[in-house]
DSSP file (Angstrom, degrees, kcal/mol; ACC not computed):
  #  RESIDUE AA STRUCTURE BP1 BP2  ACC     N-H-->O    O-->H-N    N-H-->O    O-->H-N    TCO  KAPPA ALPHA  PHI   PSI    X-CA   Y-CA   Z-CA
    1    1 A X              0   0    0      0, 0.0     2,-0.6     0, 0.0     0, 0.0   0.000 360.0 360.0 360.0 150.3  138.5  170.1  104.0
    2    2 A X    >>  -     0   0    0      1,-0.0     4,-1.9     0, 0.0     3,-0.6  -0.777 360.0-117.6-118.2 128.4  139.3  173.4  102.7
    3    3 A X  H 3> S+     0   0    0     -2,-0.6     4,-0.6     1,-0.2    -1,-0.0   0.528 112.7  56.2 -55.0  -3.6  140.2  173.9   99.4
    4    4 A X  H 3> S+     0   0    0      3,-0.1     4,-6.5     2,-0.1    -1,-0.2   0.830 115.9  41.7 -55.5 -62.3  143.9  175.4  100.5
    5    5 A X  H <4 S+     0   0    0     -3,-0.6    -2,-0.2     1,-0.2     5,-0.0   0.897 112.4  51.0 -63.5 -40.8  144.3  172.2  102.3
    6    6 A X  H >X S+     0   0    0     -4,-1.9     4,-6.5     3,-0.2     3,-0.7   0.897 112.2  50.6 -11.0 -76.3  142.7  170.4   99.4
    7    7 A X  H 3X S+     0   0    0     -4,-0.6     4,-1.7     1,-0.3     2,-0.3   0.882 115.6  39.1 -40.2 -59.5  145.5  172.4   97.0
    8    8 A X  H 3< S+     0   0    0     -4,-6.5    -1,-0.3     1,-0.2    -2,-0.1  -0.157 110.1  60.1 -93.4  58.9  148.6  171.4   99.1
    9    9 A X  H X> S+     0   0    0     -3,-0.7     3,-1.3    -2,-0.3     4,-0.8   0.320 113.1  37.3-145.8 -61.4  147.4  167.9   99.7
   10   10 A X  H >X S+     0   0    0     -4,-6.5     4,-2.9     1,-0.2     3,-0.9   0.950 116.5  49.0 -52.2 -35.8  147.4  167.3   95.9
   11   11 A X  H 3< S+     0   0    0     -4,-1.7     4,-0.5     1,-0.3    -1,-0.2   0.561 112.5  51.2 -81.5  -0.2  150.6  169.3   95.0
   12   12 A X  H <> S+     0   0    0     -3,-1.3     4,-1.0     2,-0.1    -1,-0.3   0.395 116.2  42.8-111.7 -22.6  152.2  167.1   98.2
   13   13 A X  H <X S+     0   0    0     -3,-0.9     4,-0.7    -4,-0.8    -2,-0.2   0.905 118.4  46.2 -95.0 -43.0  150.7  163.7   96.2
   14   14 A X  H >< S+     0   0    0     -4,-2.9     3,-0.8     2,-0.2    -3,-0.1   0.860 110.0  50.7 -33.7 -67.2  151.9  165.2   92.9
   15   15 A X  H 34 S+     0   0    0     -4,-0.5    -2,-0.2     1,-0.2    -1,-0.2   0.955 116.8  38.4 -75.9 -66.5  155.4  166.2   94.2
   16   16 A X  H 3< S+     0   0    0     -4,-1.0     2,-0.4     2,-0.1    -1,-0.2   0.360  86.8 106.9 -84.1  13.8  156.3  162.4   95.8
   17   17 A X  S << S-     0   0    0     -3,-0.8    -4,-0.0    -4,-0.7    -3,-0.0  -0.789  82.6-108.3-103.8 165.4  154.8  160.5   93.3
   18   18 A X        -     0   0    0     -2,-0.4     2,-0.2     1,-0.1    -1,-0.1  -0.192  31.7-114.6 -86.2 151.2  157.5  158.8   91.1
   19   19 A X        -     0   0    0      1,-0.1    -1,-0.1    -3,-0.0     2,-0.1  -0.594  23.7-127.5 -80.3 129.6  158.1  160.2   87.3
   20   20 A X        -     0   0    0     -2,-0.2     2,-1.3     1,-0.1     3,-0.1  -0.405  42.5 -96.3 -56.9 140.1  157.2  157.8   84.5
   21   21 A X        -     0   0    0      1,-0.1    -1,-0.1    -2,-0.1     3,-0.0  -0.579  42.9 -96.7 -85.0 124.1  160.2  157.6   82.3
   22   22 A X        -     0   0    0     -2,-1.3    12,-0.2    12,-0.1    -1,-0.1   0.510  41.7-100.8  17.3 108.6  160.2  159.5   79.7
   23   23 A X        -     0   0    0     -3,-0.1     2,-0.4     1,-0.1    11,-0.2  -0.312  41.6-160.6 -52.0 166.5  159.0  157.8   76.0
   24   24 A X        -     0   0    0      1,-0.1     4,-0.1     9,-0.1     9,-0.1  -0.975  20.7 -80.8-139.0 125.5  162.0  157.0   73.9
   25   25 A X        -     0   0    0     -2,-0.4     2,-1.1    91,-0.3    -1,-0.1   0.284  37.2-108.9  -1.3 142.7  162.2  156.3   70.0
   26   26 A X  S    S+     0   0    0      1,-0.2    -1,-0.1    93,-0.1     0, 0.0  -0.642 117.5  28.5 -80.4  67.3  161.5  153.6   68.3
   27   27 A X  S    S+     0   0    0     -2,-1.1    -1,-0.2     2,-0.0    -2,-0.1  -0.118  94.4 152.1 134.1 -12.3  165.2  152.2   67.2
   28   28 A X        -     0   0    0     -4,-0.1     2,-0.3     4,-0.1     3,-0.1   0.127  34.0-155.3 -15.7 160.4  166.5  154.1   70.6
   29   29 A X        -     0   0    0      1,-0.2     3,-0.3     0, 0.0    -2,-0.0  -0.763  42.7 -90.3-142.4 163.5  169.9  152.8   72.6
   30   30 A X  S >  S+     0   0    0     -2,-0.3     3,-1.1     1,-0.2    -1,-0.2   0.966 125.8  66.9 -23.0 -77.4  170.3  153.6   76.4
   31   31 A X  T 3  S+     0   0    0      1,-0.3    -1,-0.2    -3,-0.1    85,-0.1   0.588  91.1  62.9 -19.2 -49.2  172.0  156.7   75.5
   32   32 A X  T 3   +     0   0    0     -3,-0.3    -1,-0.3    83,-0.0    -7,-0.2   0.227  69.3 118.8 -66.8   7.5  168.9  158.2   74.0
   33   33 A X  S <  S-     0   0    0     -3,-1.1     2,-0.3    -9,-0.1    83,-0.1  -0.349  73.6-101.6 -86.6 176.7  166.8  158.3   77.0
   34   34 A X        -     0   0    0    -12,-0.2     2,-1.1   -11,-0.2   -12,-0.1  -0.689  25.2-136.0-103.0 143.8  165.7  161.8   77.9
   35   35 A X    >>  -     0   0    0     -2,-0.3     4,-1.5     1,-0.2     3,-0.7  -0.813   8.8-165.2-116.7  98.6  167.5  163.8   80.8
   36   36 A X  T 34 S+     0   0    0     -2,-1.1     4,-0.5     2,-0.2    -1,-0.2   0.746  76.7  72.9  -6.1 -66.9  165.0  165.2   82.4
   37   37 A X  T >4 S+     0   0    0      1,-0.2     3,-0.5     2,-0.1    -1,-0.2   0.891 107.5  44.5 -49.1 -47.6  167.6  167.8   84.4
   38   38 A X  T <4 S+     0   0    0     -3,-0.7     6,-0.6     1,-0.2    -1,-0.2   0.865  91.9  82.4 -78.3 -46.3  167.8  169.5   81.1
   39   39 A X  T 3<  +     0   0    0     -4,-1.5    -1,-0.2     4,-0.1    -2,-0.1   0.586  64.3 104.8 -42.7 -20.8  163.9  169.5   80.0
   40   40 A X  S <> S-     0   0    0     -3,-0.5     4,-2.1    -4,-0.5     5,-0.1  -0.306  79.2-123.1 -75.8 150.9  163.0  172.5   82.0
   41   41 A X  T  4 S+     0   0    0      1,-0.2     4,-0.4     3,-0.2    -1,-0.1   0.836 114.1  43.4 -65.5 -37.4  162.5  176.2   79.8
   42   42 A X  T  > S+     0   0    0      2,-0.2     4,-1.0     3,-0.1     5,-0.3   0.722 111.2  43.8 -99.3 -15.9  165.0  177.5   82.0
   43   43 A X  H  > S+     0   0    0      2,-0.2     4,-2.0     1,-0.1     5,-0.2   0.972 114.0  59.5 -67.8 -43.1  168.0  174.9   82.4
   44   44 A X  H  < S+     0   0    0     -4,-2.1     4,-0.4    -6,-0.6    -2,-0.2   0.672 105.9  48.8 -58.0 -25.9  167.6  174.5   78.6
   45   45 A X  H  > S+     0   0    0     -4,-0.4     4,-2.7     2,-0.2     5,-0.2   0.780 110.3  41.8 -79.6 -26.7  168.3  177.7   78.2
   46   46 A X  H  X S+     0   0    0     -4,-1.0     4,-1.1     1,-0.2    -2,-0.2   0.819 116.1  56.0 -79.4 -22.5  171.1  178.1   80.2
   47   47 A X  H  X S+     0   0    0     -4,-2.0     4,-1.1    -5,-0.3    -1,-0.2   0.880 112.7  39.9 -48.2 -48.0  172.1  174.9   78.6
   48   48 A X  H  4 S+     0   0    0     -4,-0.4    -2,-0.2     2,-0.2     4,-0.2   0.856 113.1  52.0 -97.9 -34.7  171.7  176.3   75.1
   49   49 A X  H  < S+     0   0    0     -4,-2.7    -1,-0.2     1,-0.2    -2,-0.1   0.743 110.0  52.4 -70.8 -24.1  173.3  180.1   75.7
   50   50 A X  H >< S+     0   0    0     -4,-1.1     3,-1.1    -5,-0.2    52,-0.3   0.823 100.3  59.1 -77.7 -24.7  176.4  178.5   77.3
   51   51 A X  T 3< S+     0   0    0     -4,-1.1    -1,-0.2     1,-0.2    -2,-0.1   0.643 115.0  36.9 -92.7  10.9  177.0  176.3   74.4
   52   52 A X  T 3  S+     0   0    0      1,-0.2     2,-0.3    -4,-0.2    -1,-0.2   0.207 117.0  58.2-137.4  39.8  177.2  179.3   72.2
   53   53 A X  S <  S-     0   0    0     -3,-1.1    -1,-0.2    -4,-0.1    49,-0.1  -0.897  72.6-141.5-143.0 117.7  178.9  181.4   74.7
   54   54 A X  S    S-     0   0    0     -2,-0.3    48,-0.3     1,-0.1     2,-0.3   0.928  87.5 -14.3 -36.0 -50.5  182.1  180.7   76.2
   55   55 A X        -     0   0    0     46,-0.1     2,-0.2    -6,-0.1    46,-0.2  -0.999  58.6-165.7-154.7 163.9  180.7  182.2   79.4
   56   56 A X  E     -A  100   0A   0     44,-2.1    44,-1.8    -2,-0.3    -3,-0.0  -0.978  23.8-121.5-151.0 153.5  177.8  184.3   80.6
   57   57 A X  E  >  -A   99   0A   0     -2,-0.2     4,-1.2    42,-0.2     3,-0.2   0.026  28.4-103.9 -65.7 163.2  177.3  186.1   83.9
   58   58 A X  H  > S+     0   0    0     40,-2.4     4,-0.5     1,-0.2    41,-0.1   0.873 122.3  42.0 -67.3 -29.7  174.2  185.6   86.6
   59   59 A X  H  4 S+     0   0    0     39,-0.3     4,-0.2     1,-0.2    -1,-0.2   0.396 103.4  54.5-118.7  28.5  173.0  188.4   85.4
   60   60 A X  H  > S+     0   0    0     -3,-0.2     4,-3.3     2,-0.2    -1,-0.2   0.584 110.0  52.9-100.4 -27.0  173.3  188.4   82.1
   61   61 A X  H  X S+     0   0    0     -4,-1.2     4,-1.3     1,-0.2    -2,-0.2   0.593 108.8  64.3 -86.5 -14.5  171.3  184.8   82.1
   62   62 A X  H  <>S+     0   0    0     -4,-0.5     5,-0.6    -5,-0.2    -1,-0.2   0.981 100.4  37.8 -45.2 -70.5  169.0  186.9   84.1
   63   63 A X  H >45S+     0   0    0     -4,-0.2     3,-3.0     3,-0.2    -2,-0.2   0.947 116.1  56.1 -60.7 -71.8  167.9  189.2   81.9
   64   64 A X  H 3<5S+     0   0    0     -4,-3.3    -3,-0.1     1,-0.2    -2,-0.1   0.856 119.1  33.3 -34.0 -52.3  167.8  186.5   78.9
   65   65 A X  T 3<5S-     0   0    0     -4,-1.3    -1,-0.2     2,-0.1    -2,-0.2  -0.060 103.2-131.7-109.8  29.8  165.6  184.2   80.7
   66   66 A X  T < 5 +     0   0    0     -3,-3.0    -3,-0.2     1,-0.1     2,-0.2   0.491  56.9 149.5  24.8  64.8  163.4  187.2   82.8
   67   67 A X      < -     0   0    0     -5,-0.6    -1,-0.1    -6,-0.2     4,-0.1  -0.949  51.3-110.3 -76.3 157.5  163.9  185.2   86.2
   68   68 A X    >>  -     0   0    0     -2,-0.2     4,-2.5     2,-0.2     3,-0.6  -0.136  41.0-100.3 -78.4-157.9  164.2  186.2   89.8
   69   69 A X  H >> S+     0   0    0      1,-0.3     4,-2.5     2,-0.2     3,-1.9   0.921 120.0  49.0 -47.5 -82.9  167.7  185.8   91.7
   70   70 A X  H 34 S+     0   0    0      1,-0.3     4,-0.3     2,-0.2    -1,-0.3   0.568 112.3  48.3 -57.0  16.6  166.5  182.2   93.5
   71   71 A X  H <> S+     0   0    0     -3,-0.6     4,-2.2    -2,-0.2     3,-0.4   0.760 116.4  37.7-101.9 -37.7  165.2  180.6   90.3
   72   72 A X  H <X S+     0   0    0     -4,-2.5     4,-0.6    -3,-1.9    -2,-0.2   0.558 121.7  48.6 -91.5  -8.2  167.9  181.2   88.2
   73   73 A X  H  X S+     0   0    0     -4,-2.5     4,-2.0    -5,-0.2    -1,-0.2   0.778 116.9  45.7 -89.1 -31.2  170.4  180.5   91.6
   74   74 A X  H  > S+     0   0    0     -3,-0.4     4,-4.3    -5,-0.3     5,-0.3   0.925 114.8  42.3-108.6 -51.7  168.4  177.2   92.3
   75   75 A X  H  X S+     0   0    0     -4,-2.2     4,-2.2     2,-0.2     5,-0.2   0.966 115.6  54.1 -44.3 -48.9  168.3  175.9   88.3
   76   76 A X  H >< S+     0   0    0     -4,-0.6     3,-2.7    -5,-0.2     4,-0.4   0.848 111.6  48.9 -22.2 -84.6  172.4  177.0   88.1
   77   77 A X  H 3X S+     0   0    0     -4,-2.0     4,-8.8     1,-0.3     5,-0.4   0.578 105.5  49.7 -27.1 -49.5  172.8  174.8   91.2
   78   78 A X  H 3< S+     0   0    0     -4,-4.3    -1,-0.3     1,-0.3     4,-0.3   0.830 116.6  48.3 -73.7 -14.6  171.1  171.7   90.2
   79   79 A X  T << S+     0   0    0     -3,-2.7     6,-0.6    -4,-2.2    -1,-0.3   0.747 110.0  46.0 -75.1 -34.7  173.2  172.0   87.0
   80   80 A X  T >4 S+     0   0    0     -4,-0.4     3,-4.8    -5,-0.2    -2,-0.2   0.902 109.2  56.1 -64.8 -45.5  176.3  172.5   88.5
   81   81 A X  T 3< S+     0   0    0     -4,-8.8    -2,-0.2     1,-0.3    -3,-0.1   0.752 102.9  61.4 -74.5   1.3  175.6  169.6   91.0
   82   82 A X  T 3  S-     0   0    0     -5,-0.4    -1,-0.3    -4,-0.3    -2,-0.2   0.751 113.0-124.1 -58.4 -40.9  175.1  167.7   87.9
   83   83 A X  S <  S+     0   0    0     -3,-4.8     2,-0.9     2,-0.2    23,-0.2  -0.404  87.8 109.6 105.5 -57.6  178.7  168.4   86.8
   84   84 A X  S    S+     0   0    0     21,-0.1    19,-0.8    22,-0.1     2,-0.4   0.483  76.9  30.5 -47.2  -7.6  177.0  169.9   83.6
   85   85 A X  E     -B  102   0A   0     -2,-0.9     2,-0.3    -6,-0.6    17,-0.3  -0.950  69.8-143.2-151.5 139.1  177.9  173.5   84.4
   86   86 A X  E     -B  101   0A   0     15,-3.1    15,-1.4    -2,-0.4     2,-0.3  -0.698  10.6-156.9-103.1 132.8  180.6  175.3   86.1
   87   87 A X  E     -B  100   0A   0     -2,-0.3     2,-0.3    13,-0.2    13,-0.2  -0.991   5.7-171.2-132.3 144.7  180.7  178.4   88.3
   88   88 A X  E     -B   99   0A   0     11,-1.1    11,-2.2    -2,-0.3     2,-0.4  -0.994   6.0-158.1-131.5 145.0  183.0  180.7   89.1
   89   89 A X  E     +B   98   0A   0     -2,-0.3     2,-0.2     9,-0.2     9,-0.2  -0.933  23.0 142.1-127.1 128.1  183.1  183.7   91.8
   90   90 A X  E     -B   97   0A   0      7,-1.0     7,-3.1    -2,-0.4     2,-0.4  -0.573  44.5-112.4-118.8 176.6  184.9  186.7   92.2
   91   91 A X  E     -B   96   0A   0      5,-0.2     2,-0.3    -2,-0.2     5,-0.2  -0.878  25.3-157.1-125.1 138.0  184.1  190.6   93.4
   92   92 A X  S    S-     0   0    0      3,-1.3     4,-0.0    -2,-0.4     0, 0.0  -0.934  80.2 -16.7 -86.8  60.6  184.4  193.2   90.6
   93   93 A X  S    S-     0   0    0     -2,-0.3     3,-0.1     1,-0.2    -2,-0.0   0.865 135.1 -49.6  77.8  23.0  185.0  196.7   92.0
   94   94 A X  S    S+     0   0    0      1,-0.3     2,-0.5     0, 0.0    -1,-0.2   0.840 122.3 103.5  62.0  45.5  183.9  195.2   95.4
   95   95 A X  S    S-     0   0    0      2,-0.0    -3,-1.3     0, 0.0    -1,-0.3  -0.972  76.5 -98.9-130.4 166.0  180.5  193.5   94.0
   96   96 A X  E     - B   0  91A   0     -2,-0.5    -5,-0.2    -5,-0.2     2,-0.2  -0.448  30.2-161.9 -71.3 160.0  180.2  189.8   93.3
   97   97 A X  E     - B   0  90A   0     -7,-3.1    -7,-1.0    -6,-0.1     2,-0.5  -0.942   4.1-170.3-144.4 125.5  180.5  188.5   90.0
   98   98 A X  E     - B   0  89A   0     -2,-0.2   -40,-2.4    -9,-0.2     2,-0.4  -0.908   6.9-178.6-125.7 148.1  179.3  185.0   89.1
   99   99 A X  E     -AB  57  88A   0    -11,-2.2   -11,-1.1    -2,-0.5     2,-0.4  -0.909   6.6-165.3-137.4 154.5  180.1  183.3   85.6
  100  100 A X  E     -AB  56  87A   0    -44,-1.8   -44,-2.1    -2,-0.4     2,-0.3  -0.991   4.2-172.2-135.0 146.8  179.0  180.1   84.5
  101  101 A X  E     - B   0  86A   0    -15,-1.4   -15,-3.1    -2,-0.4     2,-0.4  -0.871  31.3-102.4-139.0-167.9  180.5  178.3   81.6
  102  102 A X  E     - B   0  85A   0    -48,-0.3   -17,-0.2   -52,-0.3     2,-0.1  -0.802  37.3-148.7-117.5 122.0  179.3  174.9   79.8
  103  103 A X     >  -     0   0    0    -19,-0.8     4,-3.0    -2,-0.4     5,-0.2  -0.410  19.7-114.2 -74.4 178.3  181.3  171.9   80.8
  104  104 A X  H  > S+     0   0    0      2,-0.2     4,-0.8     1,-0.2   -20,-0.1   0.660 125.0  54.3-113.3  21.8  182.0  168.8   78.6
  105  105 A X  H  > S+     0   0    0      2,-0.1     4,-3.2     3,-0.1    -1,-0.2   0.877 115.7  44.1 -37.9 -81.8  180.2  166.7   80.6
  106  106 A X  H  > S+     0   0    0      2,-0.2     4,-1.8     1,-0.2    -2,-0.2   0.791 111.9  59.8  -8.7 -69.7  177.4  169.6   79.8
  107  107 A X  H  X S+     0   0    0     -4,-3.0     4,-2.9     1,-0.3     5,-0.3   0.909 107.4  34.6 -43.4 -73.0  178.6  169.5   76.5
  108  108 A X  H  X S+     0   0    0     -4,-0.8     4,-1.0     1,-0.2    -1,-0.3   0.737 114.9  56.8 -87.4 -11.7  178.0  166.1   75.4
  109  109 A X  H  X S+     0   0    0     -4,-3.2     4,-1.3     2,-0.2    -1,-0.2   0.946 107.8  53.6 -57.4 -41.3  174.5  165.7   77.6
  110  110 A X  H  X S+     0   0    0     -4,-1.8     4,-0.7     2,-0.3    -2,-0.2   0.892 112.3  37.8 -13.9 -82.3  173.2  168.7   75.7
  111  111 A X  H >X S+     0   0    0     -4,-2.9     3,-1.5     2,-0.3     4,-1.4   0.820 111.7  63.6 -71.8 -48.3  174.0  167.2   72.3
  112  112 A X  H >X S+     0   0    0     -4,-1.0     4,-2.3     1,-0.3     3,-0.9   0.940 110.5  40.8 -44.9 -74.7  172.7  163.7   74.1
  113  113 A X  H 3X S+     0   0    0     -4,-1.3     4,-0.6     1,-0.2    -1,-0.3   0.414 113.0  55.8 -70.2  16.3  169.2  165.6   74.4
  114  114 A X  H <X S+     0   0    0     -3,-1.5     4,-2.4    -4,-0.7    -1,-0.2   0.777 100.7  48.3 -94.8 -49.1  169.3  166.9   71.5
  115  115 A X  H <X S+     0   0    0     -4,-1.4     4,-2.5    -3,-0.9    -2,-0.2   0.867 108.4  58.6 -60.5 -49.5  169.7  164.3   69.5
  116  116 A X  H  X S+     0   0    0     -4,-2.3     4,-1.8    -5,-0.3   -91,-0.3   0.804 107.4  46.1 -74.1 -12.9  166.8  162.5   71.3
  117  117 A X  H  X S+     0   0    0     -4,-0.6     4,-2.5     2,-0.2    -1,-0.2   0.788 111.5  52.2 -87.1 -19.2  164.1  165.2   70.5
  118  118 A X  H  X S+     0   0    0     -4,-2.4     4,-1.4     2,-0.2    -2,-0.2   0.801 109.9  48.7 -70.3  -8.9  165.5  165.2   66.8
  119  119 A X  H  X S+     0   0    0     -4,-2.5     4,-1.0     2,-0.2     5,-0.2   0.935 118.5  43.2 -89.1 -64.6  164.9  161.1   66.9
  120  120 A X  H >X S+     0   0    0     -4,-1.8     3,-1.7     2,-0.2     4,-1.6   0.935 114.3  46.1 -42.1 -72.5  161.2  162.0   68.4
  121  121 A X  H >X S+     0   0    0     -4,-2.5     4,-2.7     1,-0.3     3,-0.6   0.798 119.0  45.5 -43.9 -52.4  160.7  164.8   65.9
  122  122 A X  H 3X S+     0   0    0     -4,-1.4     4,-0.5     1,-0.3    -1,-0.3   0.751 116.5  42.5 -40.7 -53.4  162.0  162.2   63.1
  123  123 A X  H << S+     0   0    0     -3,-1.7     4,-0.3    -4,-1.0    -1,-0.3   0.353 114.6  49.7-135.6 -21.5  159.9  159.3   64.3
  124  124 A X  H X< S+     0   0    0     -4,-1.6     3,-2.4    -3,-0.6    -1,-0.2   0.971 107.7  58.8 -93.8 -43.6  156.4  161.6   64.9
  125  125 A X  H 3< S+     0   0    0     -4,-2.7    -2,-0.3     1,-0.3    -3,-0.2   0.765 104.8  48.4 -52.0 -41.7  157.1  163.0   61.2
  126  126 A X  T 3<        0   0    0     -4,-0.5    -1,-0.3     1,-0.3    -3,-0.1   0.714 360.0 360.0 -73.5 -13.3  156.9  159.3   59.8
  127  127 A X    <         0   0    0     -3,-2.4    -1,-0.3    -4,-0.3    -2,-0.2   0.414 360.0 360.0 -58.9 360.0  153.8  158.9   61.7
């Protein structure tokens, strides 16, 4: 077998096998379990610049988070189809213009993970 085939034949075993959940606190509730949709370096960011900006452009979260078009189009998405983020588009001088703001769905998952890495941080500090 040729190490290509090798390559996508792990990253295909990788990809469909099912995610362990996530560790939780010791003294944890439901709430506290860890969302996953959020965890990523770029959702968390878009997470974390919308909740201290009313809105921000596509291509203003571009630039912040030095991604191309279809990463930052495909992370948006899965966040909008979350409910957790809102987009709106309109044309500018005849170009598109896409704005995202922070719903409060958004809102209050955001502060949801938040809380549960400050309950890890708490709970490895006592260690």
């Amino acid at each position: 077998m040729s190490t290509r085939t090798n390559a996508r034949r792990h990253t295909a075993e990788a990809v469909a096998a099912p995610a362990a959940p996530a560790p939780v606190a010791r003294g944890a509730t439901e709430d506290d379990h860890f969302d996953r949709l959020i965890y990523g370096r770029v959702r968390l960011g878009i997470m974390s610049a919308l909740a201290v900006n009313d809105q921000l452009t596509f291509n203003d979260m571009k630039a912040l988070f030095d991604v191309t078009d279809g990463n930052l189009g495909a992370h948006a998405r899965k966040l909008e189809d979350a409910g957790y983020i809102s987009c709106r588009k309109s044309f500018e001088d005849r170009r598109p213009r896409t704005q995202y703001r922070l719903t409060n769905t958004g809102r209050k998952a955001l502060e949801r993970y938040l809380q549960h890495i400050e309950a890890v941080i708490r709970a490895t500090r006592r260690a």
